[in-house]
Residue frames relative to the residue before (quaternion, step in Angstrom):
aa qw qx qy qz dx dy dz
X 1.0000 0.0000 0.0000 0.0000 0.00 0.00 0.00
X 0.6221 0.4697 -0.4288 0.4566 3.76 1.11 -0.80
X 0.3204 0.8012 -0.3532 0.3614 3.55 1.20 -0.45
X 0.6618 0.6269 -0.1816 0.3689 2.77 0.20 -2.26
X 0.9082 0.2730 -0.0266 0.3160 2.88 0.14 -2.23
X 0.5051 0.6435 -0.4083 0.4050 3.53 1.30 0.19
X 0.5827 0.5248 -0.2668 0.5602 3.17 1.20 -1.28
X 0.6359 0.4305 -0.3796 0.5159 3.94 0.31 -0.43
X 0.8300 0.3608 -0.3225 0.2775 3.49 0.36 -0.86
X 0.3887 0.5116 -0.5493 0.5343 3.62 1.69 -0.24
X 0.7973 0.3034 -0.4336 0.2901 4.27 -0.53 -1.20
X 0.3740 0.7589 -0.4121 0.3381 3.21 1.17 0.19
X 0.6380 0.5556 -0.0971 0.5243 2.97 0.83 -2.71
X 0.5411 0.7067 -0.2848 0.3559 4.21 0.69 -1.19
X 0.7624 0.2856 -0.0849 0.5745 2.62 0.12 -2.13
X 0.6137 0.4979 -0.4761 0.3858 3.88 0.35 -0.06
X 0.5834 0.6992 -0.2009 0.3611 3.47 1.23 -0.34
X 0.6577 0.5484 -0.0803 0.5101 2.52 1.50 -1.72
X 0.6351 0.5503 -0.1552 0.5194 3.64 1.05 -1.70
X 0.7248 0.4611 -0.1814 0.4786 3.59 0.72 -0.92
X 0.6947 0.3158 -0.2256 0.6056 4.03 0.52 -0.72
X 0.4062 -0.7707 0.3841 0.3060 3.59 0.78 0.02
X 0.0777 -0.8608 0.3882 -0.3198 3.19 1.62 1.11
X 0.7217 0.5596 -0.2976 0.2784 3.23 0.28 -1.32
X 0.7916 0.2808 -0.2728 0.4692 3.68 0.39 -0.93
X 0.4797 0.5149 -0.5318 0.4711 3.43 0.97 0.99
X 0.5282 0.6323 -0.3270 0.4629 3.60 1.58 -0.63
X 0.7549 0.4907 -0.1238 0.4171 2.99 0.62 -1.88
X 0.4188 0.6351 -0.4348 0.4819 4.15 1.52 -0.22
X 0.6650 0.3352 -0.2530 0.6176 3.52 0.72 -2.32
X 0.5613 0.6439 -0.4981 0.1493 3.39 -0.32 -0.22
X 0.4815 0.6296 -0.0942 0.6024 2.97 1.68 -2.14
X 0.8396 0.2794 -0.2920 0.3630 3.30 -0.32 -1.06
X 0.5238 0.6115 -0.3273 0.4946 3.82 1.02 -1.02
X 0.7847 0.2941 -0.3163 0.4446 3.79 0.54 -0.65
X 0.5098 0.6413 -0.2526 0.5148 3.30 1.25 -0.28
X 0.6208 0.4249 -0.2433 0.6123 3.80 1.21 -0.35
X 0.6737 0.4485 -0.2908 0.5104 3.56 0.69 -0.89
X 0.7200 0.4144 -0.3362 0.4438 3.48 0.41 -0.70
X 0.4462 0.5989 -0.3041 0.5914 3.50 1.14 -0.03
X 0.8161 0.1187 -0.2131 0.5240 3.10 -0.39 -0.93
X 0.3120 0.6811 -0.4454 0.4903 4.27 0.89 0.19
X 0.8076 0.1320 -0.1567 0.5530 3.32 -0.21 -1.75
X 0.4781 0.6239 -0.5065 0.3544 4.34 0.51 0.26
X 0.8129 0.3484 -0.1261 0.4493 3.12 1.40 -0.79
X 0.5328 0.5144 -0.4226 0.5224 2.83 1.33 0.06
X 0.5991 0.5284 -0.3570 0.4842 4.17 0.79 -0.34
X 0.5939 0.3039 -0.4319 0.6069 3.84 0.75 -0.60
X 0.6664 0.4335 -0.5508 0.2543 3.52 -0.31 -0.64
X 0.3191 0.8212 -0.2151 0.4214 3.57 1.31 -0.79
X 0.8817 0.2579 0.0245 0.3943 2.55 0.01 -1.77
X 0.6498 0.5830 -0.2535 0.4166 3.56 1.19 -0.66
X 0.7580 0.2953 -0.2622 0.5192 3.06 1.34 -1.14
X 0.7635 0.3971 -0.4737 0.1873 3.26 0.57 0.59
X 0.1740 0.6587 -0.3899 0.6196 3.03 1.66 1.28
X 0.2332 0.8062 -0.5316 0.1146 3.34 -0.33 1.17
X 0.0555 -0.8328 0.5437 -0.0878 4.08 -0.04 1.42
X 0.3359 -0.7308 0.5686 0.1726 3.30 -0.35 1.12
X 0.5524 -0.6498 0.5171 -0.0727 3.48 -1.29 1.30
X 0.1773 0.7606 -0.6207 0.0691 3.83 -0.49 0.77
């Protein structure tokens, strides 16, 4: 649990870093864009999977 809370209190300390040096809306760009890649590549995989399983080839 002390664990827990260390790890919370560095992204804390960060994001105080980030918010403070005015940092942030350079974060909050990669941020945009970083979720914008994932969802991409998210809904890519989600269509082959789709597709594969509904492609069915019987194996010997």
């Amino acid at each position: 649990m002390l664990g827990w809370a260390l790890a919370f209190l560095v992204i804390a300390l960060i994001a105080a870093l980030f918010g403070f040096t005015g940092l942030a809306a350079g974060a909050a760009t990669i941020a945009k864009v970083l979720f914008l890649v994932f969802l991409a590549l998210f809904l890519l995989s989600l269509i082959i999977g789709l597709v594969r399983r509904g492609s069915t080839t019987i194996r010997v």
